[in-house]
FIMARKOL-808198 format. One record per atom (N, C-alpha, C, O): z, y, x; atom name. Coordinates in steps of 0.02 Angstrom, whole numbers. Atoms other than C-alpha are relative to their C-alpha. Example, Ala and Ser with C-alpha at 12.3 -4.5 7.8 and 13.67 -1.06 7.14 Angstrom:
2
<<0,-59,45>,N>
<<390,-225,615>,CA>
<<0,60,45>,C>
<<33,59,97>,O>
<<-3,-59,-42>,N>
<<357,-53,684>,CA>
<<37,55,-39>,C>
<<45,110,-14>,O>
END
This chain:
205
<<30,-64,-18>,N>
<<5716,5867,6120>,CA>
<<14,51,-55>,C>
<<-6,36,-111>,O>
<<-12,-46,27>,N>
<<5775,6025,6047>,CA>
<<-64,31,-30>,C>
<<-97,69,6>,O>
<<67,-47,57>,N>
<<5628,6094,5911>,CA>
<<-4,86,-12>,C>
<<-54,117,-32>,O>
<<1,-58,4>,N>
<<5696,6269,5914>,CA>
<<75,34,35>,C>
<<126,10,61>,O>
<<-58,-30,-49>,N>
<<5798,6420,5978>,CA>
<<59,-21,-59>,C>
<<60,-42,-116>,O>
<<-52,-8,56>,N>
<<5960,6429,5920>,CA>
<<64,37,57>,C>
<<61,50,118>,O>
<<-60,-36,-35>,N>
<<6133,6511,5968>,CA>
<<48,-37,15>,C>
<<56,-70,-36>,O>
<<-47,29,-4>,N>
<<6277,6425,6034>,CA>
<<48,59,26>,C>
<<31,105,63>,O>
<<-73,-58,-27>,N>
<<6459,6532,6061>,CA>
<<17,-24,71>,C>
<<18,-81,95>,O>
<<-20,15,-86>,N>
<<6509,6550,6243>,CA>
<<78,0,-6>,C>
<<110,-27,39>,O>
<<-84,-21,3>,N>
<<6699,6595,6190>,CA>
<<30,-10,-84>,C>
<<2,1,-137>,O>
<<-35,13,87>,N>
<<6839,6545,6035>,CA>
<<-7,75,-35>,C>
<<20,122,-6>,O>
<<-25,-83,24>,N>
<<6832,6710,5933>,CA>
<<44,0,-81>,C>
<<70,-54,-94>,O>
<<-59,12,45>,N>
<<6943,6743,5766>,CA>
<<-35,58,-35>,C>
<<-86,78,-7>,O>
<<13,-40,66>,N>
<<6912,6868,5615>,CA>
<<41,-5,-58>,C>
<<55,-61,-80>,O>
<<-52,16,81>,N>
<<7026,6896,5449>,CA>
<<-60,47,-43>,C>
<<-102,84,-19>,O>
<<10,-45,48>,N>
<<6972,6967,5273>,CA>
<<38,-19,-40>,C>
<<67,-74,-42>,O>
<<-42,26,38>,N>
<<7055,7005,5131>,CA>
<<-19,10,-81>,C>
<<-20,66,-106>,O>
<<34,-8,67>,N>
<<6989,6968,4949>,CA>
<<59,5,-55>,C>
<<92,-47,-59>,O>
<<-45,33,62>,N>
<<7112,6992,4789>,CA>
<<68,-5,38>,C>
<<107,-45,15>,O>
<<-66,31,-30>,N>
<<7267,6992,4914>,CA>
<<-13,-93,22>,C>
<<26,-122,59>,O>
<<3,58,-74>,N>
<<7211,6818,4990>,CA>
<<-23,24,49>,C>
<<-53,76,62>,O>
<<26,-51,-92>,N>
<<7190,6827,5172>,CA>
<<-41,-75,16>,C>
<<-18,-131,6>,O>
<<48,53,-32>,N>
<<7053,6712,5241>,CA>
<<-21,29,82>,C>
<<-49,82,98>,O>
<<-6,1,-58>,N>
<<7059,6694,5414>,CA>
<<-64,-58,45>,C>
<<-71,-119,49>,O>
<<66,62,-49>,N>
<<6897,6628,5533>,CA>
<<17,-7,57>,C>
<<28,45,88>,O>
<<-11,46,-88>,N>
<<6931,6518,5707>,CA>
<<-81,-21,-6>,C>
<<-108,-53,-51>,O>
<<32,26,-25>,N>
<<6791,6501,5787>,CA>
<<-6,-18,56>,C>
<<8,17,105>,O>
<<-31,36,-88>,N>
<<6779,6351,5933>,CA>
<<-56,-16,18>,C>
<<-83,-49,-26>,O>
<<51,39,-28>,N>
<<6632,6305,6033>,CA>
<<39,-60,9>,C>
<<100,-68,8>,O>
<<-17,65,32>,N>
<<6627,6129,6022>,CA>
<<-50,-45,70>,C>
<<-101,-15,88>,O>
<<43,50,-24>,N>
<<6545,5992,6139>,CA>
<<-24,-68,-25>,C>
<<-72,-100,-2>,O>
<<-1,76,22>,N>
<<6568,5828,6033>,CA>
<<56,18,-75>,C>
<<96,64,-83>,O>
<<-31,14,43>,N>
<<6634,5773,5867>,CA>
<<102,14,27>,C>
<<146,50,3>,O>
<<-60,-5,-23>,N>
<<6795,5761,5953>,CA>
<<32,45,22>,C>
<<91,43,4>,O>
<<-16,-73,-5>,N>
<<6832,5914,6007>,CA>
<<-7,39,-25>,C>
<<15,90,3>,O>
<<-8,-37,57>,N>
<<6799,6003,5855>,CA>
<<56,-44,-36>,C>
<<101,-6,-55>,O>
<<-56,7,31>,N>
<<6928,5880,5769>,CA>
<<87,26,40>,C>
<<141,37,12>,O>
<<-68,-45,-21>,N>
<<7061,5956,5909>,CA>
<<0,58,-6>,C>
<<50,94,-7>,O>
<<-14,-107,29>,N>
<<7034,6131,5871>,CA>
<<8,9,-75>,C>
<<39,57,-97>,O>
<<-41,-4,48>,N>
<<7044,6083,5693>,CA>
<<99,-23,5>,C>
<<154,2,-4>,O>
<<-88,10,-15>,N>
<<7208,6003,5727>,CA>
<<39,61,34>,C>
<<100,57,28>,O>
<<-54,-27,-43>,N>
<<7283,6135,5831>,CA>
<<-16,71,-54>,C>
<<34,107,-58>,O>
<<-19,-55,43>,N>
<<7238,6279,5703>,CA>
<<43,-13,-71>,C>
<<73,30,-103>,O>
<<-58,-4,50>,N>
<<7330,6196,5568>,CA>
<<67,-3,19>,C>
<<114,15,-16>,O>
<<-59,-12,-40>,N>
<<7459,6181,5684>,CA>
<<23,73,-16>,C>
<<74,88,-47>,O>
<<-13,-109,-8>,N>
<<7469,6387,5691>,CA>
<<-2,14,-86>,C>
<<-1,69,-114>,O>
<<21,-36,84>,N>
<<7446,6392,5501>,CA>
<<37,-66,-73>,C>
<<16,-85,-128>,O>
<<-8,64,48>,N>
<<7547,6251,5418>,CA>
<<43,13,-74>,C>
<<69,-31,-108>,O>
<<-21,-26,67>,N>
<<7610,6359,5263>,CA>
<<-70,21,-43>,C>
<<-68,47,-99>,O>
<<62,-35,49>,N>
<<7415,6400,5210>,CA>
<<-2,-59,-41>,C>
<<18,-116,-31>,O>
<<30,33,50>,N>
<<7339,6352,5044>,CA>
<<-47,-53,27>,C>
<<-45,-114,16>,O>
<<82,55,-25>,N>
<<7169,6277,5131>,CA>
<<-16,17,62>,C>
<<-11,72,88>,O>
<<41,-3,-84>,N>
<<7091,6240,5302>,CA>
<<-69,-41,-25>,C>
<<-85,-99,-36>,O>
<<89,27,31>,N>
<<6908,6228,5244>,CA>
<<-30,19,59>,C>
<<-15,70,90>,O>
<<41,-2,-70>,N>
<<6777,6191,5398>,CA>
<<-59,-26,-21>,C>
<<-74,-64,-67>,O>
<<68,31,19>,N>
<<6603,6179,5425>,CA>
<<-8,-18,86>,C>
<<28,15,124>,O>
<<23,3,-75>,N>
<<6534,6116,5610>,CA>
<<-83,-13,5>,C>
<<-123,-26,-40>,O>
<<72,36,-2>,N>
<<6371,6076,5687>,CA>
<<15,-24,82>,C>
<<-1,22,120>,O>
<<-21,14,-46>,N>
<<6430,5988,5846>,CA>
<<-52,-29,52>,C>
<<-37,-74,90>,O>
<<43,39,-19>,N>
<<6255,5957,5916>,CA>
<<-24,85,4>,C>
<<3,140,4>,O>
<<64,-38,30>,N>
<<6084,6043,5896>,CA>
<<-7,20,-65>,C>
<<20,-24,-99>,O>
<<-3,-18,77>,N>
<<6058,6123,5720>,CA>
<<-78,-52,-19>,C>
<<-90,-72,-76>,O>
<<40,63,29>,N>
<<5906,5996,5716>,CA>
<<19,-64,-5>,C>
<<-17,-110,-25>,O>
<<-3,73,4>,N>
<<6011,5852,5734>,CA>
<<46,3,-81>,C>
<<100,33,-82>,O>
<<-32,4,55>,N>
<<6064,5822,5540>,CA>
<<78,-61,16>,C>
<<107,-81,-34>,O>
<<-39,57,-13>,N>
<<6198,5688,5615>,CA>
<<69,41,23>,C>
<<127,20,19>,O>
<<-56,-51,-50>,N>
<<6294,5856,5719>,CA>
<<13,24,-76>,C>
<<41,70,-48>,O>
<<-29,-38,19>,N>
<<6343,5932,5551>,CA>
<<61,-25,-64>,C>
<<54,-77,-97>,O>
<<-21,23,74>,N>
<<6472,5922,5405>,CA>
<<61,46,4>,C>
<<76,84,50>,O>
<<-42,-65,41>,N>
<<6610,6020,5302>,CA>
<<42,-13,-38>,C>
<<22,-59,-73>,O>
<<-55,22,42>,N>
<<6767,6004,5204>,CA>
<<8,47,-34>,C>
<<8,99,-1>,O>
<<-43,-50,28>,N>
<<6828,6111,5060>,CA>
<<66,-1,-5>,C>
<<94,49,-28>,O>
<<-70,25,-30>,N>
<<6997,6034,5102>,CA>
<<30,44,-88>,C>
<<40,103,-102>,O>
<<-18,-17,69>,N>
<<7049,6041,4909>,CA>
<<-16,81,-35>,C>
<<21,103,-79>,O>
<<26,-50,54>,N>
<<6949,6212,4846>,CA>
<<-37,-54,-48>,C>
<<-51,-113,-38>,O>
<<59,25,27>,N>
<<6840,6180,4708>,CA>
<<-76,-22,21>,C>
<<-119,22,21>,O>
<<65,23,-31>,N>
<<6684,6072,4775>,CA>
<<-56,57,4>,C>
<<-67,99,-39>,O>
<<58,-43,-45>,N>
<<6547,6166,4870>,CA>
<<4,66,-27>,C>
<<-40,97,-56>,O>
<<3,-81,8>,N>
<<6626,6335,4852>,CA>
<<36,32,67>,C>
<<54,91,70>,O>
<<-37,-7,-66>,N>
<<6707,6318,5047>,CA>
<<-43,-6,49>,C>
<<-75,39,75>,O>
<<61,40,-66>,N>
<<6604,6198,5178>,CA>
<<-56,0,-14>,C>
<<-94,9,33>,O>
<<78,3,-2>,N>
<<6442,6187,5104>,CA>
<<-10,93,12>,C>
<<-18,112,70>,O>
<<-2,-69,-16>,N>
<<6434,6385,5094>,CA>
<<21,25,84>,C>
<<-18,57,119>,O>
<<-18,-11,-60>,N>
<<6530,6402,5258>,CA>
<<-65,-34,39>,C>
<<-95,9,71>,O>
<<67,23,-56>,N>
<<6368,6279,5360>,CA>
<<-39,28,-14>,C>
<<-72,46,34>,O>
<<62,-40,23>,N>
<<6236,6374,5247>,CA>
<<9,71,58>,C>
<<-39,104,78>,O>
<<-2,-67,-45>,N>
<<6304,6520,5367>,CA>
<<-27,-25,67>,C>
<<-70,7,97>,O>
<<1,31,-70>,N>
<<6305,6399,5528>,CA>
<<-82,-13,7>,C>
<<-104,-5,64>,O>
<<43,27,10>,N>
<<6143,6345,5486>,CA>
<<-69,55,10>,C>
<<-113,56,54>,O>
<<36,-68,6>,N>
<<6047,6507,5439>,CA>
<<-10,50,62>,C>
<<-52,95,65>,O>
<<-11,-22,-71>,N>
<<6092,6565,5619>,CA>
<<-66,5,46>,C>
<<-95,54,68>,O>
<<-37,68,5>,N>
<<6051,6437,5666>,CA>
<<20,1,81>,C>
<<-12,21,130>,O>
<<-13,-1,-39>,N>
<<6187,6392,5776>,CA>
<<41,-81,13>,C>
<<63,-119,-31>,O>
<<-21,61,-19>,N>
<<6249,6242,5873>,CA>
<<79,-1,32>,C>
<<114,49,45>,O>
<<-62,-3,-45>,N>
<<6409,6166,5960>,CA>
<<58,33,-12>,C>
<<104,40,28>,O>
<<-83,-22,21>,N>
<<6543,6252,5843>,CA>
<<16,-26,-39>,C>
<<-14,-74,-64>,O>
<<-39,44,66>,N>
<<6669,6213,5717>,CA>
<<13,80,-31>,C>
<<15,128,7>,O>
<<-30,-70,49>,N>
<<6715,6365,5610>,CA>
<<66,-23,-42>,C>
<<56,-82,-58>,O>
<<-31,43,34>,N>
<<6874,6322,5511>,CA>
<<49,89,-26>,C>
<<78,135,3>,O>
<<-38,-87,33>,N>
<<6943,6477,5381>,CA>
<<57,-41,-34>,C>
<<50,-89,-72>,O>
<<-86,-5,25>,N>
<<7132,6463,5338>,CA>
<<4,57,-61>,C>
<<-10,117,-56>,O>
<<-15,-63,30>,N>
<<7179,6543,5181>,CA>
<<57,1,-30>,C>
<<81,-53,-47>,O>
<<-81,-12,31>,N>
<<7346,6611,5108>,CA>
<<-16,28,-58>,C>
<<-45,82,-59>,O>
<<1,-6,84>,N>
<<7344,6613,4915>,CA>
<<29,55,-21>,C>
<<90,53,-26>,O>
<<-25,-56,6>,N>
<<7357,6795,4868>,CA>
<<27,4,-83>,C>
<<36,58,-111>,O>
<<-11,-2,73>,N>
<<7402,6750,4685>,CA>
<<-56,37,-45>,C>
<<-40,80,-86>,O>
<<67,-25,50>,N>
<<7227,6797,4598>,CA>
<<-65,-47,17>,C>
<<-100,-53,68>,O>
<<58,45,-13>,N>
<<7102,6671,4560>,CA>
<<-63,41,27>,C>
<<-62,103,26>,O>
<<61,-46,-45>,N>
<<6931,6727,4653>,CA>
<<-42,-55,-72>,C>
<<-48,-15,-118>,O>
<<58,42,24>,N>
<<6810,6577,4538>,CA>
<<-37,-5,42>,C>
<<-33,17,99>,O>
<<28,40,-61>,N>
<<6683,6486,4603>,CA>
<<-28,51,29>,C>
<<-13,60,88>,O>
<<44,-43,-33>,N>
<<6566,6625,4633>,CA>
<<50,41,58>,C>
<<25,42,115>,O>
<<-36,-50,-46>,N>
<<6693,6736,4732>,CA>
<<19,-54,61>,C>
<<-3,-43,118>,O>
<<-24,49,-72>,N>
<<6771,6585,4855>,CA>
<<-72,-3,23>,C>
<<-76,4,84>,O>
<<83,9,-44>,N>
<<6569,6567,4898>,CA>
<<2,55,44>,C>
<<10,44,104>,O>
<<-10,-83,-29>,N>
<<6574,6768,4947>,CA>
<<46,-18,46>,C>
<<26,-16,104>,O>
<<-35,-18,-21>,N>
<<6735,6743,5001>,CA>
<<-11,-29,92>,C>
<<-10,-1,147>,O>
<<-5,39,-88>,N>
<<6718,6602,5154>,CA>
<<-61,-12,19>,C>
<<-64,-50,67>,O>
<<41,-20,-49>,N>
<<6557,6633,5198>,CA>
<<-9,57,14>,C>
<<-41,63,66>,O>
<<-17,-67,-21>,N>
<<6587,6831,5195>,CA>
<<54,-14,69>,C>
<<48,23,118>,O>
<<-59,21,-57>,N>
<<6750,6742,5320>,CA>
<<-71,-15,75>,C>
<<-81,8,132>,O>
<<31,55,-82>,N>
<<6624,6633,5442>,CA>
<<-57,71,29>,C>
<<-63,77,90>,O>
<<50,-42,-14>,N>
<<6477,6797,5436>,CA>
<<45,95,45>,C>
<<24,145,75>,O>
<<-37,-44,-45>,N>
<<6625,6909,5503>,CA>
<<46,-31,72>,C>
<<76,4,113>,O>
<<-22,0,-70>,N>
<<6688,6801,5648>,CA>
<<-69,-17,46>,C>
<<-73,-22,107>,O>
<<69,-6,-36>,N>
<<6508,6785,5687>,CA>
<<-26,68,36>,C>
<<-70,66,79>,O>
<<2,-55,-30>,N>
<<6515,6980,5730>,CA>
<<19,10,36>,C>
<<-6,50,76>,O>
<<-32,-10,-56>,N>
<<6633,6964,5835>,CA>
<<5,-59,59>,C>
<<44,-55,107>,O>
<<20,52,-43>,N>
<<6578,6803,5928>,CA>
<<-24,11,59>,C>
<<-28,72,48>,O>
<<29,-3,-49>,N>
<<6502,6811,6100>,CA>
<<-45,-70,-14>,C>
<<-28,-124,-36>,O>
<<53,73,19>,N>
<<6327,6698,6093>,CA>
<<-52,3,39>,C>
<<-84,55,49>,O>
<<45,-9,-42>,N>
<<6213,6636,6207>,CA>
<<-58,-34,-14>,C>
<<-51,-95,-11>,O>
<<68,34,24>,N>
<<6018,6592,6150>,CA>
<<-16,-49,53>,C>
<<-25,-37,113>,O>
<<11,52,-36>,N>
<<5985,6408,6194>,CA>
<<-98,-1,-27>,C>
<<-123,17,-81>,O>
<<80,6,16>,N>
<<5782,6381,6196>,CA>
<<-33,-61,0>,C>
<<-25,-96,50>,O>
<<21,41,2>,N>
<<5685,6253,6138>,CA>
<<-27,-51,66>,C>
<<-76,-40,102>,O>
<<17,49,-79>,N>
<<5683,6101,6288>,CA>
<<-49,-40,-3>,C>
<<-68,-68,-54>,O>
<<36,62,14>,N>
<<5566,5990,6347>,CA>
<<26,-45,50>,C>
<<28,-24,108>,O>
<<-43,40,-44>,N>
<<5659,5832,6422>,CA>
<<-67,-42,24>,C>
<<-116,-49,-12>,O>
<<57,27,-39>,N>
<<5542,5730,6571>,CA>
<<27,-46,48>,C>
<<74,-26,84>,O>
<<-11,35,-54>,N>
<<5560,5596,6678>,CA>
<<-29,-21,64>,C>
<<-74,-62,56>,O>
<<47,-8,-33>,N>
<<5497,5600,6837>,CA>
<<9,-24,67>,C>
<<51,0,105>,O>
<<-7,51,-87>,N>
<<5469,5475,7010>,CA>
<<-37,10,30>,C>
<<-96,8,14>,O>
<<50,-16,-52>,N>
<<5414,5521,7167>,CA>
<<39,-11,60>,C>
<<98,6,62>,O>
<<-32,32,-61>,N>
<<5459,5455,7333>,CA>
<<38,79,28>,C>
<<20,135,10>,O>
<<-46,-35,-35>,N>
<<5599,5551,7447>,CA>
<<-26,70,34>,C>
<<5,123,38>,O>
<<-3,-68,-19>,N>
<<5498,5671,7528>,CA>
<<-55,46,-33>,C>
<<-95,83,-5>,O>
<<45,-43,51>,N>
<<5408,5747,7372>,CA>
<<91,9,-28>,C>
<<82,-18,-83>,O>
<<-29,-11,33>,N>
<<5593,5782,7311>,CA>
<<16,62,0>,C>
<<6,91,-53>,O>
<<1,-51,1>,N>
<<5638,5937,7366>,CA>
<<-46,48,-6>,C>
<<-26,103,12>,O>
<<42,-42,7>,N>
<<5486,6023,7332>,CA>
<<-11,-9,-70>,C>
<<-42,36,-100>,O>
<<-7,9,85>,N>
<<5505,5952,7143>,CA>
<<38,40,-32>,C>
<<27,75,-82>,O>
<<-33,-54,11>,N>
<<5652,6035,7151>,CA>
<<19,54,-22>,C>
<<58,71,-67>,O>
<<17,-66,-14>,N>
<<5603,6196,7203>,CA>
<<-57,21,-56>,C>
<<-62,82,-67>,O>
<<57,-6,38>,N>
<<5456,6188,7081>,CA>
<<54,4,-88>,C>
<<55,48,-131>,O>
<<-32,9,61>,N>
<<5567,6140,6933>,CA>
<<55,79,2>,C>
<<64,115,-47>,O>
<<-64,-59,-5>,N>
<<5700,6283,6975>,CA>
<<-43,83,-19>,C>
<<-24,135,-48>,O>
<<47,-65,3>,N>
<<5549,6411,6984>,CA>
<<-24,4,-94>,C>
<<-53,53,-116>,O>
<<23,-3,64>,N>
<<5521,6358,6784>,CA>
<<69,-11,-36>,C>
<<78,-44,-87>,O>
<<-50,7,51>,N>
<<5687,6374,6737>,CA>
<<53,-68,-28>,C>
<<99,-70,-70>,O>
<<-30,58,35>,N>
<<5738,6189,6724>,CA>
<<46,-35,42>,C>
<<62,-2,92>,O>
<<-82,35,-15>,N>
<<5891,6065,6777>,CA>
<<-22,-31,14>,C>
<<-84,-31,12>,O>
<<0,81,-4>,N>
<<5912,5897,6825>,CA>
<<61,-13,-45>,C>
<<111,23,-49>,O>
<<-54,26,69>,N>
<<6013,5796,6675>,CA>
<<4,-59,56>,C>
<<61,-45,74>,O>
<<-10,51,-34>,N>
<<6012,5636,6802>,CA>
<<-57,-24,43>,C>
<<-117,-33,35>,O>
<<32,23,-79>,N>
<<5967,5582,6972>,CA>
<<-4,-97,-11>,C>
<<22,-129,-57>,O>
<<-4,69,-36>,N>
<<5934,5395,7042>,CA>
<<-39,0,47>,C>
<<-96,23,46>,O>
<<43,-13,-90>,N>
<<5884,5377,7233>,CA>
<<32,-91,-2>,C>
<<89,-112,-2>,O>
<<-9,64,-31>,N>
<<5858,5186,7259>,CA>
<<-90,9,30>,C>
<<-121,60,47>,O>
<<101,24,-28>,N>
<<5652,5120,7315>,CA>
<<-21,67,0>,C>
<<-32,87,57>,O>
<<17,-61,21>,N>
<<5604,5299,7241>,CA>
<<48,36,-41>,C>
<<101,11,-57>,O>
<<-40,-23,-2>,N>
<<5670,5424,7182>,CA>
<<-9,29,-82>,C>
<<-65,45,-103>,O>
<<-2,-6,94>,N>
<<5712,5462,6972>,CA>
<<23,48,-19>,C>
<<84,51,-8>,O>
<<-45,-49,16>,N>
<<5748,5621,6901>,CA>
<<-18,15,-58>,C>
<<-73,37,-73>,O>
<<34,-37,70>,N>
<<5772,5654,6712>,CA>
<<18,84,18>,C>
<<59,109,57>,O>
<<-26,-67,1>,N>
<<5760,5839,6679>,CA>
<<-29,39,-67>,C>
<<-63,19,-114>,O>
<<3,-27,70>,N>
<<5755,5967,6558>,CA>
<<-34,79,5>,C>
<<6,113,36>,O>
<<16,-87,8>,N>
<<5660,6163,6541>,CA>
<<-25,11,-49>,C>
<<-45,-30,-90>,O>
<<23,-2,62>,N>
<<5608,6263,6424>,CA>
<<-65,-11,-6>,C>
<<-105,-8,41>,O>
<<81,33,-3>,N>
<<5442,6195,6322>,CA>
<<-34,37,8>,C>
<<-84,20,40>,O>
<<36,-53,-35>,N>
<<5376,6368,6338>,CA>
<<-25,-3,82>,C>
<<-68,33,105>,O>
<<10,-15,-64>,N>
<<5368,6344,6509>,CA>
<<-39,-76,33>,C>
<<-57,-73,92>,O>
<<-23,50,-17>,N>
<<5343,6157,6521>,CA>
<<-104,-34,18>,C>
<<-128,-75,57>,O>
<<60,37,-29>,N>
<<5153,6127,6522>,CA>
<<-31,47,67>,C>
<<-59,10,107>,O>
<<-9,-24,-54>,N>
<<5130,6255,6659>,CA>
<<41,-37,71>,C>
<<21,-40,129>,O>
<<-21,29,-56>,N>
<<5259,6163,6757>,CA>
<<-44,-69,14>,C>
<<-79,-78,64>,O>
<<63,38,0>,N>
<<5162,6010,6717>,CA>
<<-51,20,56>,C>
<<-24,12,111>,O>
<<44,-32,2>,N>
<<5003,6085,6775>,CA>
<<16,-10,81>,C>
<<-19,-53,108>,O>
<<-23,-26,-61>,N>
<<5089,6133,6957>,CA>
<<19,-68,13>,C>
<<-16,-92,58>,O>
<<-16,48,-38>,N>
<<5176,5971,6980>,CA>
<<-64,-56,27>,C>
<<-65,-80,84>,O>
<<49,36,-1>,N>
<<5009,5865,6948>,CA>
<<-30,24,92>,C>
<<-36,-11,143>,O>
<<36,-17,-74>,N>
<<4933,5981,7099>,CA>
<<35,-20,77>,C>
<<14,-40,131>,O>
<<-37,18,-61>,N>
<<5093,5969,7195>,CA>
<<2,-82,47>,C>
<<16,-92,106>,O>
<<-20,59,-7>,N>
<<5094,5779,7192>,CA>
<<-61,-52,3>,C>
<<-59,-113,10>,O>
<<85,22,-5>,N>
<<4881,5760,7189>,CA>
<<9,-86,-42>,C>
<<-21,-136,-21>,O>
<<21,35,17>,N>
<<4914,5640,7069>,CA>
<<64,-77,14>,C>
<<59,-136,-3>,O>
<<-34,73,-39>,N>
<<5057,5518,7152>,CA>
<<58,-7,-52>,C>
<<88,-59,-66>,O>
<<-92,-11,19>,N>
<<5219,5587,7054>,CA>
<<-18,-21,-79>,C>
<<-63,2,-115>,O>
<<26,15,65>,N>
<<5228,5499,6895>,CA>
<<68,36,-52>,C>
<<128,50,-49>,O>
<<-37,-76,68>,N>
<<5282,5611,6735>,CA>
<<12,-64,-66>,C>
<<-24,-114,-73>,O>
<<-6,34,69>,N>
<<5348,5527,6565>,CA>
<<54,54,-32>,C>
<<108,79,-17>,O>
<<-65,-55,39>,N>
<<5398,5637,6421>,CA>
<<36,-34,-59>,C>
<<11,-67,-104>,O>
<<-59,6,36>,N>
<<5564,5615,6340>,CA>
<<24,16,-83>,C>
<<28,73,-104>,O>
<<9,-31,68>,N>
<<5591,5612,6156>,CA>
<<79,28,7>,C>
<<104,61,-38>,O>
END
């Protein structure tokens, strides 16, 4: 169960800056899984295989799941790349991307303090130009009630905003689902009346 709002990107977006004559360049990929943030890293070093560094931060989850995130300085000096780059992801807080800044060595050291500026000044400018859509804290439920209480569960659940994540129709009928928790003891509340008591509720961690 999601604990809070947060932002996820609807679309890849891109951004350059340029510090000292280096050019630091931000890709940003919505992401669904570990795995699909390592192909959008792969395919931007593809496009970039003369840069100095491909430093990334992701959070390939929820920003509450500490398991969705992590970061490479891909040979800068330690935590002056990825840790700085997720402190941006984080502070958002946003889910389901990879961020990954490319940079071309303009011949002038930046030090630690400036690469900090530099690639999270990179990740806080393709964040301007991102498209992002506010995901809201869920409350996930599981919920059985014979065949012809389903469509009116439905209809009740759709009126509060919420999904079905998975069906099963055998003896009765099983539906996990998901809305927001703002909305969720209200729906509560309505189903109890709808179902006088028959439709059984279990909430989902």
């Amino acid at each position: 169960m999601t604990q809070q709002t947060y932002w996820r990107p609807t679309a890849p977006a891109e951004a350059e800056i340029e510090i000292k004559n280096s050019r630091f360049i931000a890709y940003l990929e919505p992401v669904a899984n570990a795995q699909q943030a390592d192909l959008a890293k792969a395919r931007i070093r593809q496009l970039h295989p003369n840069a100095r560094h491909h430093c990334w931060a992701q959070i390939v989850s929820t920003p509450d799941d500490v398991h969705g995130a992590g970061s490479s300085d891909d040979g800068e000096p330690g935590g002056t790349a990825g840790r700085p780059m997720l402190a941006v992801l984080t502070g958002k807080p946003a889910g389901y991307l990879m961020v990954m800044v490319v940079r071309y060595f303009g011949g002038v050291k930046l030090g630690t303090g400036g690469l900090v500026r530099a690639y999270s000044g990179a990740v806080r400018a393709v964040f301007d130009v991102t498209d992002w859509q506010q995901c809201l804290p869920m409350q996930l439920l599981q919920l059985t009630m014979s065949y012809s209480q389903h469509q009116s569960v439905l209809h009740l659940l759709g009126q509060h905003s919420g999904e079905v994540l998975d069906s099963d129709f055998s003896e009765l009928v099983v539906l996990q689902v998901q809305l927001p928790q703002d909305r969720a003891a209200n729906f509560i509340d309505q189903l109890e009346e709808l179902g006088a008591g028959s439709i059984e509720l279990k909430k989902l961690d």
